[in-house]
C-alpha positions in Angstrom: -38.6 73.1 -16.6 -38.3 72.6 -13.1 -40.4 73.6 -9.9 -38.9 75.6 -7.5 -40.1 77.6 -3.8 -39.3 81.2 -3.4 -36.5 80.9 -1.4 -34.3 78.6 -3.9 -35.1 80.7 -6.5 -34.2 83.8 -4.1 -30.9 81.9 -2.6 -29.4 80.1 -5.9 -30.1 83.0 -8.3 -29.4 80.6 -11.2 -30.7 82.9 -13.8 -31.5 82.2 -17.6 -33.4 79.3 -16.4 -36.5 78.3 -16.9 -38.7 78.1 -13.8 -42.1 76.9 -12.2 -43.4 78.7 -8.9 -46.7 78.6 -6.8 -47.5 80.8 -4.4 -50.1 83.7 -3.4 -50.2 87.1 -4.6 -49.3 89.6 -2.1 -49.6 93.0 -4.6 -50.5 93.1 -7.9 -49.1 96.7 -9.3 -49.2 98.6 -12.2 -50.9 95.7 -14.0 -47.3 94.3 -15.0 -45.4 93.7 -11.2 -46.8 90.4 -9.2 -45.0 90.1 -5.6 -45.7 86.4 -5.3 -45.2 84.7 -1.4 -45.4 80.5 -1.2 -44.2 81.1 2.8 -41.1 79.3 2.0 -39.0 82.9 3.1 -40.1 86.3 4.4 -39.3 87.8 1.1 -41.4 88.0 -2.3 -40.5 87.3 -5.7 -41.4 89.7 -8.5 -42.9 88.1 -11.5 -43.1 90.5 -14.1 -45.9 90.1 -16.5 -46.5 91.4 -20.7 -49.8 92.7 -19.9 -50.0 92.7 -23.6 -49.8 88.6 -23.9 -52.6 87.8 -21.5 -55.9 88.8 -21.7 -57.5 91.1 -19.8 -59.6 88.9 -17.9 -56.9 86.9 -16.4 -55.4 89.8 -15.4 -58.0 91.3 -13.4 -58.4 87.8 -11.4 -55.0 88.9 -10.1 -55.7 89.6 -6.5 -53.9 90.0 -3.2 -54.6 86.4 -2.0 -55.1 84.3 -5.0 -53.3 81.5 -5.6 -50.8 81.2 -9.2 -48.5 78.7 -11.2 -46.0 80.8 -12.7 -44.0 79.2 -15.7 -41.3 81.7 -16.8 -37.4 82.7 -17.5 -35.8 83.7 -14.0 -33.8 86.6 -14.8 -31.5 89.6 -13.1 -33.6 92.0 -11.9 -33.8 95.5 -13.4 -35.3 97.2 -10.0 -34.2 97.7 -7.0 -34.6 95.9 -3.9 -34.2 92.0 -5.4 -31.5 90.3 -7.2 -33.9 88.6 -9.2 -37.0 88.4 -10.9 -39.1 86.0 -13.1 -40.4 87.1 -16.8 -43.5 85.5 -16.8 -44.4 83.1 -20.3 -47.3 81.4 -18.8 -49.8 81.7 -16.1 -52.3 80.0 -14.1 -54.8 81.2 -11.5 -55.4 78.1 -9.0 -57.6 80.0 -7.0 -59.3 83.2 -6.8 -59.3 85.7 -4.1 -62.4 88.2 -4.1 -60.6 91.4 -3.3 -64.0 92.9 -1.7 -64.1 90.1 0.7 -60.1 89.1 1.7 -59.4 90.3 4.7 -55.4 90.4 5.0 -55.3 93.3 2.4 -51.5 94.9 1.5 -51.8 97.3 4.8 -51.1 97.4 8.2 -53.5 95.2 10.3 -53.5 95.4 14.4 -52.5 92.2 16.1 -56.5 92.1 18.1 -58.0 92.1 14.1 -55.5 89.4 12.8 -56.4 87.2 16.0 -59.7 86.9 14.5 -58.2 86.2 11.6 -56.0 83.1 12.6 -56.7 80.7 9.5 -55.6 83.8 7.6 -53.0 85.5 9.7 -49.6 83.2 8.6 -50.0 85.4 5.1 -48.6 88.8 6.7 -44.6 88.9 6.8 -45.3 89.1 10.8 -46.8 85.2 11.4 -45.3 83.6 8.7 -41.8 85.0 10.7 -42.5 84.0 14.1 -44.3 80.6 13.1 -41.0 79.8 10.9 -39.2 80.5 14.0 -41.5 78.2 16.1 -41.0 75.4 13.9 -37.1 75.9 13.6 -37.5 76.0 17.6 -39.0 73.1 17.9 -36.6 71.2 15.4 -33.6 72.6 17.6 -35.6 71.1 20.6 -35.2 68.1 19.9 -32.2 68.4 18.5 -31.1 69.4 21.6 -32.2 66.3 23.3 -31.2 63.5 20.9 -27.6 64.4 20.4 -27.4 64.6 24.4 -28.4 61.2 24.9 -31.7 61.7 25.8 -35.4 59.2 25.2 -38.5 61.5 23.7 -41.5 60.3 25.7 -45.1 60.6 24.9 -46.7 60.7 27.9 -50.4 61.0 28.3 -52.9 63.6 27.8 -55.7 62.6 29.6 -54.6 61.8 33.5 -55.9 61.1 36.9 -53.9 62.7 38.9 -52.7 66.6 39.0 -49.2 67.1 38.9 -49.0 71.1 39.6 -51.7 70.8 43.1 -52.9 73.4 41.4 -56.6 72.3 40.5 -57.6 74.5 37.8 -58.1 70.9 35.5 -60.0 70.7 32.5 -62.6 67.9 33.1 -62.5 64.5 30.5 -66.1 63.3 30.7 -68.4 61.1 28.6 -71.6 61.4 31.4 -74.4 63.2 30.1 -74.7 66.9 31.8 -78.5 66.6 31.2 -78.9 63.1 33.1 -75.5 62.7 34.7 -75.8 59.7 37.4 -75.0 60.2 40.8 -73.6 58.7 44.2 -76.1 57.9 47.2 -74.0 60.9 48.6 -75.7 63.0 45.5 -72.3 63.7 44.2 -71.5 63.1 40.4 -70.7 58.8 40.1 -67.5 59.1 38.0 -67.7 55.5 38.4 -70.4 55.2 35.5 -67.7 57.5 33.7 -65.1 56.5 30.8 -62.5 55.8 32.3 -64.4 54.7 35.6 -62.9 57.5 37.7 -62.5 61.5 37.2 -60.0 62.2 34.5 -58.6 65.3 33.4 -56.6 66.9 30.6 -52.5 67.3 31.6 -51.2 69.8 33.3 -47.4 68.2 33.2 -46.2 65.4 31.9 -43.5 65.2 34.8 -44.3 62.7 36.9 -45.0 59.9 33.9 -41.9 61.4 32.7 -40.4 60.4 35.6 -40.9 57.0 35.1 -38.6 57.0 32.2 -36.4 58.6 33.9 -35.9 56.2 36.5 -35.8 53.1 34.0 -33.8 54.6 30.9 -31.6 57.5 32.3 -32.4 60.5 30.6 -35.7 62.1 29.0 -37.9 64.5 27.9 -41.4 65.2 27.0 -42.8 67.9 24.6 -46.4 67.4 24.3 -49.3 70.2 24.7 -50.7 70.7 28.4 -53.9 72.6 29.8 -54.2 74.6 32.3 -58.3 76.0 33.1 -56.9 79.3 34.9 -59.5 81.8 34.2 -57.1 84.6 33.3 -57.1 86.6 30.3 -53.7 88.1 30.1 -50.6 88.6 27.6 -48.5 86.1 29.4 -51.7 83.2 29.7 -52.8 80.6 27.7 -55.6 77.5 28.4 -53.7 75.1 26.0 -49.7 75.6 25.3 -47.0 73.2 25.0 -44.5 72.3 27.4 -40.9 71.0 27.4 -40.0 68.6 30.1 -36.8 66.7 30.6 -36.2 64.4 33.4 -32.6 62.9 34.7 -31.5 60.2 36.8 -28.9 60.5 39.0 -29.0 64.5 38.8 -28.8 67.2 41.4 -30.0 70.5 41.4 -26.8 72.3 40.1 -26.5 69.8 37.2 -30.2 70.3 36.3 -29.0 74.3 36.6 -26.5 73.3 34.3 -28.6 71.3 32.2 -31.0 74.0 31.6 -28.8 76.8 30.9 -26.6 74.6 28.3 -30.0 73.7 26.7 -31.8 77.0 26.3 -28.3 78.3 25.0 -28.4 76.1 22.8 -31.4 76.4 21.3 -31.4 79.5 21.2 -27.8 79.5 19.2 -29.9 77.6 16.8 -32.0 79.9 15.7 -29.8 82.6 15.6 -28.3 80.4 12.8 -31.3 79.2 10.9 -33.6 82.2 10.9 -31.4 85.4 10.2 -33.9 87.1 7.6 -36.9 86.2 10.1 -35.2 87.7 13.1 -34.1 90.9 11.3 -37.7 91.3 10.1 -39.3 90.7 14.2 -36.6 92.7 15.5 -37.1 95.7 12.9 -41.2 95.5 13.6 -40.2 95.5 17.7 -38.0 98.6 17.0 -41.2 100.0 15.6 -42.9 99.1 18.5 -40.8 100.4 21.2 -41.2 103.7 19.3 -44.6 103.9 20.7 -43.6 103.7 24.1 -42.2 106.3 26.5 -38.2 106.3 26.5 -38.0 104.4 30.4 -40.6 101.5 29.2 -38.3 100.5 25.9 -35.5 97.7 25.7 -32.2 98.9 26.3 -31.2 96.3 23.7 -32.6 95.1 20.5 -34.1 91.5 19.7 -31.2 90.2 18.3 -28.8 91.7 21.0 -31.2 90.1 24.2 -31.0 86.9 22.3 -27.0 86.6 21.6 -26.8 88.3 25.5 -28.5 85.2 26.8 -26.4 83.0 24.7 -22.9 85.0 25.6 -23.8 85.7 29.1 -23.3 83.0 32.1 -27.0 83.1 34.0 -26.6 84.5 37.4 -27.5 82.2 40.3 -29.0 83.3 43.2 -30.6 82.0 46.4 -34.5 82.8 47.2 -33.5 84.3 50.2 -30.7 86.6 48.6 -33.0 87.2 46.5 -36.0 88.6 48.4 -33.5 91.1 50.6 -32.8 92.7 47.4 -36.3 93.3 46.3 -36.9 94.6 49.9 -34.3 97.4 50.1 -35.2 98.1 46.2 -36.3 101.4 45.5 -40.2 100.8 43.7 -40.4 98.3 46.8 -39.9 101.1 49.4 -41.9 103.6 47.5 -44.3 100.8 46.9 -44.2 101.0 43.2 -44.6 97.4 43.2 -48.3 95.9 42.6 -47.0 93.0 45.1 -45.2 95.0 48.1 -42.6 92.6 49.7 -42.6 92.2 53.2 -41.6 89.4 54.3 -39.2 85.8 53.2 -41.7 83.5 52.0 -44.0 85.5 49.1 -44.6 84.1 46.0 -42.7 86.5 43.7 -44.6 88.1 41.3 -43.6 89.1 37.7 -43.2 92.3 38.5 -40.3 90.8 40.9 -38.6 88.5 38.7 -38.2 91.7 36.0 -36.5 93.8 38.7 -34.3 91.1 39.4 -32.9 90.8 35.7 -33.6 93.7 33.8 -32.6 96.5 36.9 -30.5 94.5 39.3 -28.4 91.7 37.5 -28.8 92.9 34.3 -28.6 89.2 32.7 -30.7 85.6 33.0 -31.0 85.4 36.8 -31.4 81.8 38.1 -33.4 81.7 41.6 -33.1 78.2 43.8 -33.8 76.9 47.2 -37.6 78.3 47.1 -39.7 77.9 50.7 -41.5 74.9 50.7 -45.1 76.2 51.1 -45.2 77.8 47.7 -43.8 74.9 45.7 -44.9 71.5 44.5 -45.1 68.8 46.6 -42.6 66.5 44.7 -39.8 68.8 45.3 -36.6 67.8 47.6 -36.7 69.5 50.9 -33.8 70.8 52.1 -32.4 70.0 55.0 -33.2 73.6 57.0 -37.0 71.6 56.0 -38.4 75.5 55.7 -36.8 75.3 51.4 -36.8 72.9 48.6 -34.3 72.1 45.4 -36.1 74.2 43.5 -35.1 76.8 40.4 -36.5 79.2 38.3 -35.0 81.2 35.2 -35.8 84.6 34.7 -35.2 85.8 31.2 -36.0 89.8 30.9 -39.3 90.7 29.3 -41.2 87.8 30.5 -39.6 87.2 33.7 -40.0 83.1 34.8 -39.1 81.2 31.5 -38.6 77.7 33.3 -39.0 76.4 36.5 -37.6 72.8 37.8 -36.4 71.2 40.8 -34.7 68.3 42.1 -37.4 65.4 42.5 -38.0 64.0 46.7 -36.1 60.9 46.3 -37.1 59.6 49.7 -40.0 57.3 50.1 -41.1 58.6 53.5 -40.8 62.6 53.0 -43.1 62.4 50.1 -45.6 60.1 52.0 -45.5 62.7 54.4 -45.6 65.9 52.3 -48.3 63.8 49.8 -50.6 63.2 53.4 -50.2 66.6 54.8 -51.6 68.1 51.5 -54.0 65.8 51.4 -53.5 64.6 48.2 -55.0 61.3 47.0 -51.8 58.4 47.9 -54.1 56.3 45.7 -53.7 58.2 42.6 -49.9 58.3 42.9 -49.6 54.9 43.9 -47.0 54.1 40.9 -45.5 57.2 41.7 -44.6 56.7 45.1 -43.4 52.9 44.0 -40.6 54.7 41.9 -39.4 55.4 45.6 -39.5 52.3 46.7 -37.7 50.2 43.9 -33.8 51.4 43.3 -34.4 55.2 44.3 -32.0 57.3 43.3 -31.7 61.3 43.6 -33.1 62.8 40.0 -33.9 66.5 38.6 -35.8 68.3 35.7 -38.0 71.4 34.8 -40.8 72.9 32.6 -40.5 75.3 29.9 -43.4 76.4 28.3 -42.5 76.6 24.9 -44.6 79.7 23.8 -42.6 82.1 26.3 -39.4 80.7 24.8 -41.2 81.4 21.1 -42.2 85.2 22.7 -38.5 85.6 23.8 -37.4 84.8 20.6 -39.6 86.7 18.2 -40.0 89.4 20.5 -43.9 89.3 20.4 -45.4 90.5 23.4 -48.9 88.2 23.5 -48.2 84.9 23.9 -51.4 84.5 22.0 -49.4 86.0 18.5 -47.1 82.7 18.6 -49.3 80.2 18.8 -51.1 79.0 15.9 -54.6 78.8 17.6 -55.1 80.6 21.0 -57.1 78.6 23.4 -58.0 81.2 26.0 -61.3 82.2 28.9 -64.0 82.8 26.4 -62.3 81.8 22.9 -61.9 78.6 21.8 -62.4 79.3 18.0 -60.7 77.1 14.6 
């Protein structure tokens, strides 16, 4: 007798066998029908029990949420809705479930009351799709990456310097915060600290990333990053994980290239690998939409947005095109926008980069050659010295999906650009030697990987395809 998941027994239908299964009950009917789940597939198998063999005790420990080893013969099934079905000869409860007390009970649960639910949440058809999908994401990552030639780098979670400018850092301290030693200036003496200076948790692993870059060719990172932004949105999250590849000897319209290649790519992938899982998410999204007045809902379903980005070439356009079109649009004019553009040189808004693909282009819009004053300071400046090499793809529903750059190559601009921003040159020491020693133009962007996981599942809180939301106020599990 051998031991099989659900989705063998489901896939190979090799029937008039005899069969081992674990798994958890998700109904219990009629004291005879057992829908058993091990999360190996969206789908159940009915195990059909001879209430007359078993006692009656066993049979009341049945519960949604207990754990079984079913021994039985798999067989055709007489029902409708699965091919087979296993006639149960022996059975074992591994653990019980108390029905009074299990929260994820056969009915329909709102996203907020699962949330609170996370260590329990992957048992409804919903998370046990989109984390599926995650993982088979994540596998086509880096899949991606190693059959293109490309070195997976670990770089480091705890850092000293603040690759984004941005400043909203979560502190890595061992000082005591009830006797914490300070300077003669009465500032906190981070020289007593750890590490012997003020560290903080990633916000990028670009510019170590970098570093491999500019020794072995081509890279990439995929690591979790933190950002301490005080928002509580849909779209935000305090710890996420972030896709980084970095390229020697690559302009911007190659790293254009490169990211539209990958994210098609990927994205092929899982159309592939997940087709019961992505019929399930995009039936529960058409569910959804019904909710919503007729001008707020998708003009195309899950699956079509996700083979449209895949069939589709991305649309490139310059920053500058890009704001005269917002400013003759029609919700700019009647100032239907949140953000009304005015003039070249705002910092476009989501509301922005969703006109811009799901009204104007109507596909993946790529958006390059940013002003300089609302980008990083490690990006290549043009030569007008008012833009940089920078990109951003807009993906509809979520508008920026990845945003990159070609790196400032030259020793001297970033010196400059580092000092007039007053950053810390001795921080970035290392980084500014990478300039010095065999310089050489390079590229590479950011992804965060739980907006690609929303695109693709369709959720609309980035906190529903992460295992364990890290957000203002919530740090629980």
């Amino acid at each position: 007798m051998s031991e099989f998941n659900v989705k063998e027994l489901l896939s190979d239908g090799k029937v008039l066998q005899e069969v081992i299964v674990k798994g958890w009950v998700r109904t219990f009917r009629s004291n005879r029908f057992i829908a058993l789940n091990d999360g190996s597939t969206l789908h159940n198998i009915q195990c059909v029990v001879d209430f007359e063999n078993f006692d009656e005790q066993t049979l009341k420990r049945i519960t949604t949420g207990a754990s079984l080893e079913i021994k039985g013969t798999l067989v055709e099934s007489q029902g409708k809705g699965q091919k087979v079905e296993i006639q149960v000869s022996q059975l074992e409860i591994l653990g019980d479930s108390d029905p009074e007390e299990y929260p994820i009970q056969p009915k329909k649960h709102s996203l907020e009351f699962l949330r609170e639910k996370a260590h329990l949440r992957l048992r409804t058809n919903t998370f046990g799709a989109v984390m599926r999908v995650r993982s088979v994401l994540s596998y086509a990552v880096h899949k991606y990456f190693q059959e293109n030639g490309f070195v997976y780098a670990n770089t480091p979670i705890i850092t000293g310097s603040d690759a984004e400018g941005a400043g909203e850092m979560f502190r890595v301290s061992t000082l005591d915060p009830k006797n914490t030693p300070l300077t003669e200036e009465g500032e906190v003496d981070y020289g007593a600290d750890f590490f012997g200076k003020e560290t903080n948790l990633t916000v990028s692993g670009q510019l170590e990333a970098e570093t491999f870059a500019m020794s072995l060719g081509k890279t990439y990172t995929f690591g979790p990053t933190f950002r301490a932004e005080n928002s509580n949105t849909s779209r935000h999250l305090a710890e996420f994980w972030m896709i980084e590849p970095e390229v020697a000897f690559l302009d911007l319209n190659g790293n254009m290239d490169l990211a539209e290649d990958f994210i098609k790519s990927v994205l092929k992938h899982v159309l592939e690998h997940c087709q019961d899982d992505l019929a399930f998410l995009e039936k529960r999204l058409l569910d959804e939409e019904k909710t919503k007045p007729q001008n707020e809902r998708s003009e195309m379903s899950l699956i079509e947005k996700l083979r449209f980005v895949v069939d589709n070439q991305f649309k490139r356009v310059s920053y500058t095109e890009a704001i005269d079109i917002l400013k003759q649009s029609k919700p700019n004019k009647k100032k239907k926008f949140q953000y009304v553009i005015e003039d070249w040189g705002a910092d476009l808004q989501s509301e922005h980069e969703r006109y811009l693909v799901e009204k104007h282009f109507k596909c993946p819009v790529i958006l390059f050659d940013y002003p300089a004053d609302i980008k990083a300071f490690y990006m290549r400046l043009n030569e007008d010295e008012k833009t940089v090499r920078a990109m951003d793809i807009l993906f509809p529903g979520i508008g920026e999906i990845v945003g990159g750059s070609q790196r400032e190559e030259r020793y001297d601009v970033l010196l400059k650009k580092i000092q007039e921003l007053d950053i810390d040159e001795e921080e970035l020491w290392w980084y500014l030697d990478l300039r010095k020693f065999g310089t050489a133009v390079h590229s590479g962007f950011g992804l965060g990987f739980e907006r690609l996981v929303q695109f693709t599942t369709g959720m609309t809180n980035i906190r529903d395809v992460i295992p364990f939301p890290r957000t203002p106020q919530s740090a629980e599990f």
